[in-house]
N, C-alpha and C positions, 0 to 999 in steps of 0.2 A: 445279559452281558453287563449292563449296566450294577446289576448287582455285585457283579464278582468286581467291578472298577472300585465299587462304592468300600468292599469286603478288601480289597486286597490294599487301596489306601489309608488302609486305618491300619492295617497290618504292619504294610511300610513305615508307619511313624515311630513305630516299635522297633528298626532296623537300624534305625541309624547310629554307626559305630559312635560310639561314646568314646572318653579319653582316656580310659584305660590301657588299651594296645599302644599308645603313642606313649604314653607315660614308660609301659613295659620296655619297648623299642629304645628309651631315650634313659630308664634304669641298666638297662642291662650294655649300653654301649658304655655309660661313663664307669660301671665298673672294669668292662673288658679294657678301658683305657687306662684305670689305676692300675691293673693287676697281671695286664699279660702285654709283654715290652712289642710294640709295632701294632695293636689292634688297632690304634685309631690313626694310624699312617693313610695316608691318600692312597695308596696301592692296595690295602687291606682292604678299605673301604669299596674299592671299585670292585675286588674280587670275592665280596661277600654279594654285591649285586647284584653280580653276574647267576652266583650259587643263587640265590635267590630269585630269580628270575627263571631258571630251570624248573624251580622246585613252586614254582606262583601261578606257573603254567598248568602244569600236571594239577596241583590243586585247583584251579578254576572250575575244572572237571568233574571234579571230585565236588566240591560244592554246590552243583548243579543236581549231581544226583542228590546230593543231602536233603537237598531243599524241597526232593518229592517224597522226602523219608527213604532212603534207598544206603548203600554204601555200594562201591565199585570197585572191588579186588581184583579184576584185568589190566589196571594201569598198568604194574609195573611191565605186567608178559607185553602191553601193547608198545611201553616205552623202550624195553629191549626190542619189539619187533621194526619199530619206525628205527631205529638206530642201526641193525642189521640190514636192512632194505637199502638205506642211504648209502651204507657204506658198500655193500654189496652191489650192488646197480651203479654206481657211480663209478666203483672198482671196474664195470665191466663195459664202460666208454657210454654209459646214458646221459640222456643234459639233468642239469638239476634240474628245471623248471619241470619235468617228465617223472622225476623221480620224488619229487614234493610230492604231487598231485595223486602220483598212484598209493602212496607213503597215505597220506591224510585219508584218500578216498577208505583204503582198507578200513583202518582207523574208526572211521563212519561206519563200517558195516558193521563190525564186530563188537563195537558200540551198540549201533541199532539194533541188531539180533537179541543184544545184554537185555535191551529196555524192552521189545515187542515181547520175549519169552514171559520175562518177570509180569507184567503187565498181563499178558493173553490167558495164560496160568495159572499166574496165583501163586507163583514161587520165590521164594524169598531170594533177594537180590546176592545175596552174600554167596546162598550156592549157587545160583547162574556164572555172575562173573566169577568167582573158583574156579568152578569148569571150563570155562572160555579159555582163562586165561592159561589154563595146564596146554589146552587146545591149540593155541598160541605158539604156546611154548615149546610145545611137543615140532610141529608143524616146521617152528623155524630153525630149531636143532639137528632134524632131520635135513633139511635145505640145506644148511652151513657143517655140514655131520661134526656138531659142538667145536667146531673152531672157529678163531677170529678169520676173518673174510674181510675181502675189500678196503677203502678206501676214504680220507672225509677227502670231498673238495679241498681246495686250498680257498676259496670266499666263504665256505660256512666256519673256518676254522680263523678267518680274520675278524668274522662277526661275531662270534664268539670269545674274544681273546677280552679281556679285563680290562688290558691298554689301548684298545680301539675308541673310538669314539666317534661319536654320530653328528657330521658336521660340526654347528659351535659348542655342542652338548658332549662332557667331558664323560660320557655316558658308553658303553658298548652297545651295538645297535641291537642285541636279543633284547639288551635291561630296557630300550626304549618301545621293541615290540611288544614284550610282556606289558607293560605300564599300557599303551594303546589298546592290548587287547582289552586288562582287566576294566581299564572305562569304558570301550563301548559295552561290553558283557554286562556293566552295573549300569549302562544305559539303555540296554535291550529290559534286563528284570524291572527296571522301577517306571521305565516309560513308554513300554508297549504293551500289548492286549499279550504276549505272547510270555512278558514275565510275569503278568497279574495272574494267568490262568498255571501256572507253575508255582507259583504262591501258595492260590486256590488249590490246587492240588496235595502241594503237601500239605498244607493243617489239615483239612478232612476231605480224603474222597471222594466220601459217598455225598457230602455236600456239594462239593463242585460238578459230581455227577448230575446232581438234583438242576442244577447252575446249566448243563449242558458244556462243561467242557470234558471235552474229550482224554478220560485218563488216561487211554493205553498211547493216545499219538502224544502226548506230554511226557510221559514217562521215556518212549523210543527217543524222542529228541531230546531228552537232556544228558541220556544214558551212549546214544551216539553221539552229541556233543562234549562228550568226556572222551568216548574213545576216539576223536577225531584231537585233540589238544594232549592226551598223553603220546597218540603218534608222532603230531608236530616235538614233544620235550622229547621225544626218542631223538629226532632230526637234525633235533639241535645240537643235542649231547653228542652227536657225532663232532662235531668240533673240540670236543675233549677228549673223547675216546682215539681216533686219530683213523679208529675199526672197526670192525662191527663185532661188538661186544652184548651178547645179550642180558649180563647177569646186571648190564649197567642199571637196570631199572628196579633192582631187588630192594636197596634204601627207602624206593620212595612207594611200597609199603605201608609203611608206617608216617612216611612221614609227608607222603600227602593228607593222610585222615588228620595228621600231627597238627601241620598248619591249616585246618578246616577250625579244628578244635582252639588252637590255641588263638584265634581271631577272633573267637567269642561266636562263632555258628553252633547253631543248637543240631545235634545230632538228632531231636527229636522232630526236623521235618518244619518245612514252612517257614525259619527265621535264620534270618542270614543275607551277604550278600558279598560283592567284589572286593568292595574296600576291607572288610572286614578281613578275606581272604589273602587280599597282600599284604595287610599288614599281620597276620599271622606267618605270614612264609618269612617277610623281615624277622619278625620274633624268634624264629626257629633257628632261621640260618645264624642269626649274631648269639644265640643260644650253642648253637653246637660248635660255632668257632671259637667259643668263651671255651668250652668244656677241654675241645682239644688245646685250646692254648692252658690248660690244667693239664694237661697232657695222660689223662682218662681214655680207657679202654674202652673201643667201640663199646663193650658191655656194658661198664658202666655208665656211658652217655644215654644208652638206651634205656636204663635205668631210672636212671634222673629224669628224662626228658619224660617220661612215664609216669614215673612221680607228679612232674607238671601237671600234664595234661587229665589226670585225677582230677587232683583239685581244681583245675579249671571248669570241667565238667560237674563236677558235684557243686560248684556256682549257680547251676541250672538245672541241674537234674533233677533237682526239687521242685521245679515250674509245673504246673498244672499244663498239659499239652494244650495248645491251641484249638486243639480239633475235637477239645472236650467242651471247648467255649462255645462253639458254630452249632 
């Protein structure tokens, strides 16, 4: 174990976000202030936050799996699923506190199913979660026989409101839980045995094998620690949806790998981390609010934003993999 501490803090020195993403973040606001009339109004601002904070969450997830080389295409069915549940149960006289718990728990399962298979296996992550998530999908259609169902609370839909704010922080309390979560999660990877040996994991396997950590219970828990955080962004999203909307989770897609990618994490496994992570969801959200305030066709935003994430990737994709150095 002392090895992989020794292996995984030379790693981490390699991690740490540079100033790129903040430069991007602080480029792409002052044009969206020259060029599109209220983006940099206080109300814009607080309601890109909020967008951002949905979509910071769902990716947390998502970066987790990256980080053991993995990708996770059950978000969006799990995010529609946490969002139907809420609204559903809540619709049918449950407490919240009752209907979190069972929400999040699933979340974990279907998660952890994602990770044990792929791992016990030997099957690429990509069709596991595909299938899960049709699985999902199927399962909660049938429940809801494809219509909107139930109910948000009325406290998830004040916590989630743009204009709320969190005691003396002019902040809505999701944008302050996202922010809490994303530093303990960048406090769990860089400062326990539990983010070193997921490190270890993704740059080379069979090294960390040799190391003695455990791929298939690293793999289950990072892959059920996605599915438990895009159930929570289902949860939350109920406070926008108002319903239980299952297709609400179809966007993020794309655009949770979106902001993996555009934070400067390596798809190639083992390099990456939180910070990096919310500041790609910042980058994306004030991205796609620039676009529409262009007043561009979902198609075309998808387009462009595609474009991006090309070139941000082929920034690295030339890197000699980590797991080739070990």
């Amino acid at each position: 174990m002392r090895r992989v501490h020794r292996w995984s803090t030379r790693l981490q020195g390699r991690l740490a976000s540079g100033p790129a993403q903040i430069l991007a973040i602080v480029a792409v606001f002052l044009i969206g202030r020259s060029a599109v009339v209220g983006y940099s109004d206080w109300t814009s601002i607080r309601a890109m936050a909020v967008l951002a904070a949905f979509l910071g969450i769902a990716a947390m997830g998502q970066t987790l799996v990256v980080l053991v080389g993995g990708i996770d295409l059950s978000v969006p069915a799990l995010i529609g699923a946490g969002n139907v549940m809420t609204a559903k149960l809540t619709g049918q006289g449950m407490a919240s506190p009752v209907v979190i718990v069972l929400v999040l728990v699933a979340g974990f399962a279907v998660g952890a199913l994602n990770g044990y298979v792929t791992s016990r296996w030997n099957v690429p992550a990509l069709v596991v979660t595909l299938a899960t998530g049709s699985v999902v999908g199927g399962i909660v259609l049938l429940w809801t026989d494809a219509t909107l169902t139930g109910s948000a609370p009325s406290w998830l839909t004040r916590f989630t409101s743009s204009s709320a704010t969190t005691g003396p922080l002019p902040l809505a309390p999701v944008v302050v839980v996202w922010l809490v979560l994303a530093a303990a999660a960048e406090f769990v990877l860089r400062r326990t045995t539990a983010g070193r040996k997921l490190y270890a994991q993704g740059v080379n396997p069979r090294a960390a094998r040799l190391m003695l950590v455990g791929g298939r219970s690293v793999n289950t828990l990072a892959f059920a620690c996605s599915g438990t955080l895009a159930a929570l962004a289902g949860t939350l999203l109920t406070g926008f949806t108002g319903a239980g909307l299952f297709d609400v989770g179809a966007p993020y897609l794309f655009s949770a790998v979106a902001a993996v990618v555009m934070g400067g994490n390596s798809l190639l496994g083992g390099r990456g981390d939180m910070l990096r992570c919310a500041l790609g969801a910042v980058i994306l959200t004030e991205l796609t609010t620039l676009l529409v305030g262009f007043s561009l066709s979902a198609a075309a935003q998808q387009a462009v934003l595609g474009a991006l994430i090309v070139i941000v990737v082929a920034s690295y994709g030339r890197d000699q993999p980590l797991g080739s150095q070990i």
